[in-house]
N, CA, C and O atoms as CSV, one atom per row, in Angstrom:
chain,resi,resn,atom,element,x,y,z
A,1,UNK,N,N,0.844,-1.187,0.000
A,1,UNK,CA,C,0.000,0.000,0.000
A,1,UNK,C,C,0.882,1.241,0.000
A,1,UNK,O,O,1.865,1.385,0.726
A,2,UNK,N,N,0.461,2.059,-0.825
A,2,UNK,CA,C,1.401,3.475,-1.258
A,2,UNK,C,C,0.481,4.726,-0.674
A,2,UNK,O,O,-0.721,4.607,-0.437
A,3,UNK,N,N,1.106,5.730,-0.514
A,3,UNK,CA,C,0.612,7.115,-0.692
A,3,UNK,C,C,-0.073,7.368,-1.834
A,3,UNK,O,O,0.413,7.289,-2.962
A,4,UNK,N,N,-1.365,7.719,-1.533
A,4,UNK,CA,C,-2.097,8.354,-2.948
A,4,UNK,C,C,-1.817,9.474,-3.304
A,4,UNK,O,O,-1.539,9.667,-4.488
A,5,UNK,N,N,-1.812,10.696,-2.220
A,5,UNK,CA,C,-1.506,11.862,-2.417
A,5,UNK,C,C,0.118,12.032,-2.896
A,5,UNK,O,O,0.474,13.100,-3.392
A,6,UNK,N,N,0.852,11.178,-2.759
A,6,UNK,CA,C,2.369,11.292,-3.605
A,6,UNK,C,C,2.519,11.664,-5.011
A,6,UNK,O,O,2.241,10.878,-5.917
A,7,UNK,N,N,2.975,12.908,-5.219
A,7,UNK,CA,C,2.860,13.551,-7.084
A,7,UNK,C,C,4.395,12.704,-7.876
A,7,UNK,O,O,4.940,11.601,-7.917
A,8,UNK,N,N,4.517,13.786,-8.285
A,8,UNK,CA,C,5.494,13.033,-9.669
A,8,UNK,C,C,6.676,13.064,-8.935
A,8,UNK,O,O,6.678,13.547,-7.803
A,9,UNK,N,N,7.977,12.471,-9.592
A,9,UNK,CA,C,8.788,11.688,-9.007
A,9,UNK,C,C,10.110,12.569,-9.568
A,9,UNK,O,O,10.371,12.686,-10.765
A,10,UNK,N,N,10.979,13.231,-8.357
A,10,UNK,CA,C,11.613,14.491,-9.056
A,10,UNK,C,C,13.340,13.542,-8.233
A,10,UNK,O,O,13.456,12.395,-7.802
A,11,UNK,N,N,14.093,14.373,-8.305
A,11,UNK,CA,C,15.475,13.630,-7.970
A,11,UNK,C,C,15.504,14.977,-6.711
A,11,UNK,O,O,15.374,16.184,-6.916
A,12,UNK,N,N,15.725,14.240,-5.366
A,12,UNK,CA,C,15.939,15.028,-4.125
A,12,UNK,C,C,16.446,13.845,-3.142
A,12,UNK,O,O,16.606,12.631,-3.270
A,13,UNK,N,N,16.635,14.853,-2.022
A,13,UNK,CA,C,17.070,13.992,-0.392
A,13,UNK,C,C,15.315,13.805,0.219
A,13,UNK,O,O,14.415,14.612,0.448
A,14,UNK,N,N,15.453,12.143,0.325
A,14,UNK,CA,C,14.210,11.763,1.181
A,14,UNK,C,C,13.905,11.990,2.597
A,14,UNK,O,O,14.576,11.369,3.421
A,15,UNK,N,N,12.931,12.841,3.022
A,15,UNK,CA,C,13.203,13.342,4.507
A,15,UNK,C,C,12.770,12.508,5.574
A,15,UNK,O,O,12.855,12.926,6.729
A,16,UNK,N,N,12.166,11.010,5.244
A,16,UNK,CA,C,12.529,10.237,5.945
A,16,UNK,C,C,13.729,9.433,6.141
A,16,UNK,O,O,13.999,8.949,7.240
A,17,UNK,N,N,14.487,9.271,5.066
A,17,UNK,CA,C,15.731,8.929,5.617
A,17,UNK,C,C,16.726,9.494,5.973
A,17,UNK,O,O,17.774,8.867,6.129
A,18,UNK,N,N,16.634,10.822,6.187
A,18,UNK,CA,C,17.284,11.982,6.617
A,18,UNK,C,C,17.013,12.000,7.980
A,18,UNK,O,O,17.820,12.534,8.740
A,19,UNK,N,N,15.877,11.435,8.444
A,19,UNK,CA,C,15.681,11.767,9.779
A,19,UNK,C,C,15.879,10.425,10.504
A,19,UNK,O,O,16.330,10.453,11.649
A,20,UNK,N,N,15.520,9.037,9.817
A,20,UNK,CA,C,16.066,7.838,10.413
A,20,UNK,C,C,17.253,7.280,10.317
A,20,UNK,O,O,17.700,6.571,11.219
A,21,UNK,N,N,17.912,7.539,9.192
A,21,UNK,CA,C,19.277,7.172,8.696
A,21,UNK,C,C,20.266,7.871,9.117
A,21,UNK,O,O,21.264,7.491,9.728
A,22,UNK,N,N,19.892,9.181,8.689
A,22,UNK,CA,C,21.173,10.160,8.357
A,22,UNK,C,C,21.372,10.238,6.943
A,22,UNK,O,O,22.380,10.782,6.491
A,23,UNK,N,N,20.625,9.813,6.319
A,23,UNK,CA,C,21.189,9.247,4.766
A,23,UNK,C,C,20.376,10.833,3.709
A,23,UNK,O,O,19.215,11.113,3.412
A,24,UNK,N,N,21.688,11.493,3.449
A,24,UNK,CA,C,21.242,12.823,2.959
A,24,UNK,C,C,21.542,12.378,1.322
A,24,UNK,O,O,21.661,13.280,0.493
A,25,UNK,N,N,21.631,11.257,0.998
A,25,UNK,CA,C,22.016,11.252,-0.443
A,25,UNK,C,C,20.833,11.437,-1.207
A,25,UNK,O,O,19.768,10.946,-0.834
A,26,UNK,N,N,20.942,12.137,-2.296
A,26,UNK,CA,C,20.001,12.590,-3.374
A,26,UNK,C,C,19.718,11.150,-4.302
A,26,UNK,O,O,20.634,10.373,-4.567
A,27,UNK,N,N,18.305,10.938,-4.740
A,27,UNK,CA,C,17.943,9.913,-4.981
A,27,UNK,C,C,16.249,10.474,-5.418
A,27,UNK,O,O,15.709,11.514,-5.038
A,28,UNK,N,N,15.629,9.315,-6.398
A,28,UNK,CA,C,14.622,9.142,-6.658
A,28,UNK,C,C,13.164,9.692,-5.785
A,28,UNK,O,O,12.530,8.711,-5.397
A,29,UNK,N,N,12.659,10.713,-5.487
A,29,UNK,CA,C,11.523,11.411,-4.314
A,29,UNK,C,C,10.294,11.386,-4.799
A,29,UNK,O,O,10.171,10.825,-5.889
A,30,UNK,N,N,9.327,11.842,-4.294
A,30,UNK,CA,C,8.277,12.226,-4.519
A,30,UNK,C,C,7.718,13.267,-3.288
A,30,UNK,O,O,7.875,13.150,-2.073
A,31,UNK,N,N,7.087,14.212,-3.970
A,31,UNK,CA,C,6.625,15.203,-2.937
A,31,UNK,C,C,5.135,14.701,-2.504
A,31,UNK,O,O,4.235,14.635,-3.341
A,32,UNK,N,N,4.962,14.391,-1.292
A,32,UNK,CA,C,3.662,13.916,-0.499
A,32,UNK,C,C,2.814,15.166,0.857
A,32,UNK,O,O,3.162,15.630,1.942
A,33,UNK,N,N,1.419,15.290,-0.162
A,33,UNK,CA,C,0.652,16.975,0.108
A,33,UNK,C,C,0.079,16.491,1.184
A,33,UNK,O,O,-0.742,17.231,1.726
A,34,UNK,N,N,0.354,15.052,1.834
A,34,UNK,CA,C,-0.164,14.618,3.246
A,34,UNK,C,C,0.860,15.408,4.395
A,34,UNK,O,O,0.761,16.262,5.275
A,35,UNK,N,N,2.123,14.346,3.645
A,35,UNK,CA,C,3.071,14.652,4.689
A,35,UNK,C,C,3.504,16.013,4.816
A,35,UNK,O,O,3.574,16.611,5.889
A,36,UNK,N,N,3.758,16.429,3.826
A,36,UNK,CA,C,4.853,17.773,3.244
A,36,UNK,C,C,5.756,17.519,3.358
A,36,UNK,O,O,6.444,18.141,4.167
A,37,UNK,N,N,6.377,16.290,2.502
A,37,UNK,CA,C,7.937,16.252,2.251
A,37,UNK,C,C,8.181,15.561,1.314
A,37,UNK,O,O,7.206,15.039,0.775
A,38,UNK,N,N,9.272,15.335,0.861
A,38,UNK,CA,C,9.795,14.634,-0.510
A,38,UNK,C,C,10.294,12.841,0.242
A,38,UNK,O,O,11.035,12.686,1.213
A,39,UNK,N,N,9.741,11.920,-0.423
A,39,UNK,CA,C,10.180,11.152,0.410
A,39,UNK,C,C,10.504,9.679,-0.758
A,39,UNK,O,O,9.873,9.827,-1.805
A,40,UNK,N,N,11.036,8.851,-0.732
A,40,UNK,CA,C,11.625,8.032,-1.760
A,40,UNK,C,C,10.531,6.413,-1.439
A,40,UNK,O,O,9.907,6.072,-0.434
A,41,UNK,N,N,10.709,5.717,-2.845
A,41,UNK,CA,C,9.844,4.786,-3.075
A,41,UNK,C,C,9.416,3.571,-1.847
A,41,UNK,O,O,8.343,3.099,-1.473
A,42,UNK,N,N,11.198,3.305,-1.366
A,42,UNK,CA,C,10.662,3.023,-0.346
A,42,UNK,C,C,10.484,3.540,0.806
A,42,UNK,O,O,11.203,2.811,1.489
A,43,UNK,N,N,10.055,4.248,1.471
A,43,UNK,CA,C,9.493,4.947,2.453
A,43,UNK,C,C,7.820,4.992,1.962
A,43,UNK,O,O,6.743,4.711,2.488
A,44,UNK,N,N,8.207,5.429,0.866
A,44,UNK,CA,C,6.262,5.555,0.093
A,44,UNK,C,C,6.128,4.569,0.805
A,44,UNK,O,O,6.134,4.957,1.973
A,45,UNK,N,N,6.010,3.499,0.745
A,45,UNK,CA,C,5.459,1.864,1.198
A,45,UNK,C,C,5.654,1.707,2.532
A,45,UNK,O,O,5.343,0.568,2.880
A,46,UNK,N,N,6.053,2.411,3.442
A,46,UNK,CA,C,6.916,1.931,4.876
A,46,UNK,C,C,6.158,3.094,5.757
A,46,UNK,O,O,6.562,4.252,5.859
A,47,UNK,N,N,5.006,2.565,6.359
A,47,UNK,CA,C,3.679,3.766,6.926
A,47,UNK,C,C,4.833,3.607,8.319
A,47,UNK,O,O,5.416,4.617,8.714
A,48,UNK,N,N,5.061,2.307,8.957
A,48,UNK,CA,C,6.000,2.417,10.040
A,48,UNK,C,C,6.814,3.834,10.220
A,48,UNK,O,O,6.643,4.781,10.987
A,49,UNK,N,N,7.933,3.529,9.009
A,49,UNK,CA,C,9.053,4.407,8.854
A,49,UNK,C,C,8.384,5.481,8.853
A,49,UNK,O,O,8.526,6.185,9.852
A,50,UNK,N,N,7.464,5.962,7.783
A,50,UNK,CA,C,6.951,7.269,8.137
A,50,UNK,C,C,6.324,7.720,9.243
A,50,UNK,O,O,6.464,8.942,9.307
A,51,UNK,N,N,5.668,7.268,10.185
A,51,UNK,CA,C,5.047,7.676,11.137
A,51,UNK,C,C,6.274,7.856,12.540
A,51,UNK,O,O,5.959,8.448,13.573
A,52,UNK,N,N,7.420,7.343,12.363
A,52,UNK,CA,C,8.400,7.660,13.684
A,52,UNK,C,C,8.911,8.800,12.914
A,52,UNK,O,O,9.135,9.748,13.667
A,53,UNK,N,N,9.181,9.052,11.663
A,53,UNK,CA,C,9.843,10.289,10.918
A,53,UNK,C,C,8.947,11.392,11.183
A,53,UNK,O,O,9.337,12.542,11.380
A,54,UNK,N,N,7.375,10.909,11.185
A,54,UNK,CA,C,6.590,12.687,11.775
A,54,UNK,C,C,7.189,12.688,12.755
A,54,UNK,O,O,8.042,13.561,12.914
A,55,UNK,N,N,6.931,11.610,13.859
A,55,UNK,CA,C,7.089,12.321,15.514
A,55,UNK,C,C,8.433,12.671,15.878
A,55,UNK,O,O,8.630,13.466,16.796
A,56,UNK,N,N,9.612,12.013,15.073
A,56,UNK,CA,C,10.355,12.529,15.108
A,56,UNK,C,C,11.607,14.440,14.677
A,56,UNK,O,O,12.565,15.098,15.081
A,57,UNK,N,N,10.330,14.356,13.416
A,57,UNK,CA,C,10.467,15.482,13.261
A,57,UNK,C,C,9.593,16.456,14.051
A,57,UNK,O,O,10.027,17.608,14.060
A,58,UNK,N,N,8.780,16.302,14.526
A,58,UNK,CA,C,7.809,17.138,15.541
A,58,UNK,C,C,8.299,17.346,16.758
A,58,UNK,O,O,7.731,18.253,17.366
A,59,UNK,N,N,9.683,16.485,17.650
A,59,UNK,CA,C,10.205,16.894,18.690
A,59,UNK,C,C,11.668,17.457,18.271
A,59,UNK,O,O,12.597,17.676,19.048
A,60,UNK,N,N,11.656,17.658,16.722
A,60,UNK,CA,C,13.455,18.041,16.440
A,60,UNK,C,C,13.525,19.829,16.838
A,60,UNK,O,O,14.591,20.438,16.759
């Protein structure tokens, strides 16, 4: 299961793995008008990963 609201697919840093990884490398994104962020294919699929990346960005 994917993000519906995820648009077209531009080359950026995914800000979930920026915030779980550390991993600032530029790669394959999509901008998501749920989340508000650019976030990569797999993360699209990974509601887990995304949901510690809000709360994590909400106490940064």
């Amino acid at each position: 299961m994917s993000c519906s609201s995820c648009g077209d697919k531009v080359v950026g840093v995914c800000k979930v793995c920026e915030l779980l990884d550390k991993d600032s490398r530029v790669k394959q994104v999509s901008y998501c008008d749920t989340c508000g962020v650019y976030i990569c294919p797999a993360c699209k699929k990974d509601w887990g990963r995304r949901g510690i990346a809000y709360f994590k960005n909400l106490i940064k």
